[in-house]
C-alpha angles and dihedrals in degrees: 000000000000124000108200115200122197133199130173131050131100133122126348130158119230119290090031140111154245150167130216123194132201135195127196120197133239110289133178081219122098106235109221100195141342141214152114143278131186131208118198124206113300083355126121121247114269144189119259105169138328131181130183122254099221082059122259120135122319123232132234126192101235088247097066107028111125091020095063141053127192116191127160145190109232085187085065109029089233136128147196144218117196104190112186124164095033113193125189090252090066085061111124139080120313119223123204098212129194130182124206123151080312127018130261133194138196126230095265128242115232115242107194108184107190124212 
């Protein structure tokens, strides 16, 4: 079992920024990889940007590349989001997202970008 925990998030106008962080626990499972996925309102949920863990490239969903950064620390079992340039249509819940030999996912943290 993997408990994800989020922080970050909230209330930014467009053309601004945030960060979202994300902590897995300790786990006897190996992750393979980490990252995070939003689902706007009557949206499906939909993949922003994942990484391995065991390093390897890193991939963007087209709609945010050049805007949004994942990194990560493996020691750790953590990831980031670095989101510049928002824009409204990145508004939705934000979903911290790990693969073992099954997913997990975090609570989400809501990211609302006014116009």
């Amino acid at each position: 079992q993997v408990q994800l925990v989020e922080s970050g998030g909230g209330l930014v106008q467009a053309g601004g920024s945030l960060r979202l962080s994300c902590a897995a626990s300790r786990s006897s499972f190996t992750i393979h990889a980490m990252g995070w996925y939003r689902q706007a309102p009557g949206e499906q949920r939909e993949l922003v940007a994942v990484m391995p863990t065991s390093g390897g490239s890193t991939h963007y969903a087209d709609s945010v590349k050049g805007r949004f950064t994942i990194s990560g620390d493996n020691a750790k079992n953590t990831v980031d989001l670095q989101m510049n340039s928002l824009k409204p249509e990145d508004t939705g819940v934000y979903y911290c997202w790990a693969v073992t030999s099954r997913e997990f996912w975090g609570q989400g943290t809501q990211v609302t970008v006014s116009s």
